[in-house]
C-alpha positions in Angstrom: 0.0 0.0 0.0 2.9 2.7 0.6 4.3 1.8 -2.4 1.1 2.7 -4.0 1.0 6.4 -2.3 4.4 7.0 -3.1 4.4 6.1 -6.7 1.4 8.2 -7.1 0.8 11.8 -8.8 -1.9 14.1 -8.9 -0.5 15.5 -12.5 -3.1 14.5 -15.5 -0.5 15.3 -17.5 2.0 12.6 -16.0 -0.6 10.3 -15.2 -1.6 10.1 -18.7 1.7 10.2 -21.1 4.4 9.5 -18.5 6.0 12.7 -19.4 6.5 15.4 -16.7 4.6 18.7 -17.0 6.2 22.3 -17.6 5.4 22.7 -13.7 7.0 19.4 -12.7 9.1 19.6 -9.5 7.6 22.9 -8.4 5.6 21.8 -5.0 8.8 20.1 -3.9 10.9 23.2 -4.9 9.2 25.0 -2.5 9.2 22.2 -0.1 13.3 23.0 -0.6 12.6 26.3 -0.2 10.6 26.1 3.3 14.1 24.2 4.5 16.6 27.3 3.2 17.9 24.7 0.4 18.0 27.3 -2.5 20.3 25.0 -4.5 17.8 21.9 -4.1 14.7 24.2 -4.9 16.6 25.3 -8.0 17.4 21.4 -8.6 13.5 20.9 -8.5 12.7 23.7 -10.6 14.8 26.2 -11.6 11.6 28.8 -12.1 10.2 28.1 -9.6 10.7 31.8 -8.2 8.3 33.4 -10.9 5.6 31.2 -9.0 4.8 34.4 -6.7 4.7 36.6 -9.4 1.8 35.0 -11.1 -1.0 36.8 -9.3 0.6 39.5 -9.9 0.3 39.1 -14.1 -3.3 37.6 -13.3 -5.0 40.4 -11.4 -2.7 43.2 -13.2 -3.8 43.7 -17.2 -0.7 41.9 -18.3 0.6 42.7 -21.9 -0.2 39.4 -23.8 3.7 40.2 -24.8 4.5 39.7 -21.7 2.5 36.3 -20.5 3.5 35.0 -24.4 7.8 35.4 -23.1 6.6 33.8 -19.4 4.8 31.0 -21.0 8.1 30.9 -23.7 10.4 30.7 -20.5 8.4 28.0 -19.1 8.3 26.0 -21.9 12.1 26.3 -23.2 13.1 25.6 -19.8 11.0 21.7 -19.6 12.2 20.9 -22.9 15.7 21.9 -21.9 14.9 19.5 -18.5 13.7 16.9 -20.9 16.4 16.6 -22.8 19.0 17.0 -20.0 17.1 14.7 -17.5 14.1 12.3 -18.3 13.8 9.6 -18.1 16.2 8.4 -15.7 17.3 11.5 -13.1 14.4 12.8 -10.6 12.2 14.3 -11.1 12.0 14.3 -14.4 11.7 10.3 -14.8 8.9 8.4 -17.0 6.0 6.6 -15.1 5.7 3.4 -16.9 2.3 3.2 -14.7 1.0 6.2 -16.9 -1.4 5.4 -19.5 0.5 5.9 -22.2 3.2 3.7 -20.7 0.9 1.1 -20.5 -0.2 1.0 -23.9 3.2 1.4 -24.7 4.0 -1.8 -23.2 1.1 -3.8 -24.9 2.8 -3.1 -28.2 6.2 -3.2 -27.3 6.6 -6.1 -24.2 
């Protein structure tokens, strides 16, 4: 049963092609945080300091120039941790329990 909990994720996106999201890592990079481990909360997610700055852009009129470079950043910087990282170094690691990695392994046992 623990090894259920632990291997579990409340990401849709993980859960259903095995791939971390764009946000991967960022709960547990504050977690890092909480302890005064910058360099692990960096490890975790290296953005994860534009977090605070989101309800900011949200309740401000934010140029769509503006949420267009954020969601640029955000997205150059999973592909650069995909490419780097997955699938074997935490926490950017493939979850053959995913859907996709399920059907993956029907046609390829």
């Amino acid at each position: 049963m623990v090894s259920l909990l632990t291997n579990f994720s409340i990401c849709i996106f993980y859960r259903t092609t095995g791939v971390p999201c764009p946000s991967c890592g960022m709960t547990r990079a504050f977690r890092e945080l909480f302890i005064a481990d910058i360099a692990g909360a960096f490890w975790y997610h290296p953005l994860f300091f534009l977090v605070p700055l989101l309800p900011l852009l949200i309740w401000e009129k934010t140029p769509k120039f503006l949420s267009s470079v954020l969601l640029g950043v955000f997205l150059v910087v999973w592909v650069v941790r995909l490419v780097l990282f997955f699938p074997h170094t935490y926490p950017m690691t493939f979850n053959p329990n995913s859907l996709f990695g399920l059907v993956r392994s029907l046609i390829f046992p």
